[in-house]
C-alpha positions as CSV (number, residue, x, y, z in Angstrom):
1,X,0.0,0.0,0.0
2,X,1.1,3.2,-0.6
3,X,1.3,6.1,1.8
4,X,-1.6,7.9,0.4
5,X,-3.5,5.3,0.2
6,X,-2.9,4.5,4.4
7,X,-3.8,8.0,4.8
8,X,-6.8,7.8,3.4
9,X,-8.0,4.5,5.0
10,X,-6.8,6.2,8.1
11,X,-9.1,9.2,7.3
12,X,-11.9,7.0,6.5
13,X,-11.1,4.7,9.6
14,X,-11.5,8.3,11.7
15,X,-14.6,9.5,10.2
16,X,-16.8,6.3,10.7
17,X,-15.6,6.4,14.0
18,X,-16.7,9.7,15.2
19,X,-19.9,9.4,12.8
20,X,-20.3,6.2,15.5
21,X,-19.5,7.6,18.6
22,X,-22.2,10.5,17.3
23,X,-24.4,7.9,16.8
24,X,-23.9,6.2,20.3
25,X,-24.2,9.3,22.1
26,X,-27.0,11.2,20.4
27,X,-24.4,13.6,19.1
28,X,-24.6,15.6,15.3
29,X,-20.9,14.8,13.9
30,X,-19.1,18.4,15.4
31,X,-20.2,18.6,18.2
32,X,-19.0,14.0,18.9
33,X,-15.9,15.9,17.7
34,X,-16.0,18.2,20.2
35,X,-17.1,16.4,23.1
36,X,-14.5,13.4,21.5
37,X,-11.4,15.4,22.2
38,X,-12.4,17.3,25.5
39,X,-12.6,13.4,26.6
40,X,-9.3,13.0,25.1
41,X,-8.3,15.8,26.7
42,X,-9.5,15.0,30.8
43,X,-7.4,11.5,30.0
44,X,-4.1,12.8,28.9
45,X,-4.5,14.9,32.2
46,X,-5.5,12.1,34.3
47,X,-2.2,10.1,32.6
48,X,0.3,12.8,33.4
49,X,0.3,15.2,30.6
50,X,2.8,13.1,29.2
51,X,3.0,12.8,25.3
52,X,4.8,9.7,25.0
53,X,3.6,6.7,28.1
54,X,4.7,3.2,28.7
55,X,2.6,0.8,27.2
């Protein structure tokens, strides 16, 4: 595969997931986005702010 095409499975891979979790939570598709990353956002807190974690 080449690296476009990665990138846009990636891309795809991304945008049925938050067209999902809008689904799950009774979300329209920017505002799963937004509510997406503030989760995102209260876990890299709660892990230490740290960019690069033991797995």
């Amino acid at each position: 595969m080449t690296h476009i095409k990665v990138v846009v499975c990636c891309l795809m891979k991304i945008t049925q997931d938050v067209r999902e979790y809008a689904a799950t939570h009774g979300l329209e598709e920017e505002k799963a986005i937004e509510a997406g990353m503030q989760e995102k956002a209260q876990e890299f807190v709660q892990l230490g702010s740290e960019i690069y974690t033991k797995a």
